[in-house]
C-alpha positions in Angstrom: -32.6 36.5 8.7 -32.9 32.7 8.2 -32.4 33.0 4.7 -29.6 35.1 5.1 -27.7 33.4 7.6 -28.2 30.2 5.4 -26.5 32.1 2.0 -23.7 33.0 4.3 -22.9 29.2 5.6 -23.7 28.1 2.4 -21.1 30.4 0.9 -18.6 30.5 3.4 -18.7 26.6 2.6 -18.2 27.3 -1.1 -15.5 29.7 -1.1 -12.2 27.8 0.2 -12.5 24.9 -1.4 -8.5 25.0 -2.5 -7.9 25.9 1.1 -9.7 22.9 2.7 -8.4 20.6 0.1 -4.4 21.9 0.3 -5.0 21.0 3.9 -6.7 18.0 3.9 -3.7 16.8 1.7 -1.5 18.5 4.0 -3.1 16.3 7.1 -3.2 13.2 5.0 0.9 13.8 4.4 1.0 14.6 8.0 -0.9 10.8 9.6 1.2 8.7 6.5 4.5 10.1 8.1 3.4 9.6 11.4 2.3 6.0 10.3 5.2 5.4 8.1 7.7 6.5 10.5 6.1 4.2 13.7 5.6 0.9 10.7 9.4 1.5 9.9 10.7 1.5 13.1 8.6 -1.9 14.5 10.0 -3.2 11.5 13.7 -2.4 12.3 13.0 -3.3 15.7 11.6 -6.8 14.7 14.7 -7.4 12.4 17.1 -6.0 13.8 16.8 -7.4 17.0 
């Protein structure tokens, strides 16, 4: 059962591989937005006031 449950993990793990990297792209895109967006507006804020 060990063995069995270990070939499943292990290719459960293997299998999306485009999946987990479209997302971790996705994510990425998601916290540089957030980021940019907050960086932009300090900076108008500093500049513009």
């Amino acid at each position: 059962m060990k063995n069995k449950d270990i070939y499943k993990t292990s290719y459960k793990k293997k299998q999306p591989t485009k999946m987990e990297k479209i997302t971790k792209i996705v994510v990425w895109i998601m916290l540089f937005a957030m980021i940019g967006s907050g960086v932009l507006s300090v900076v108008y804020t500093l500049f513009f006031n």
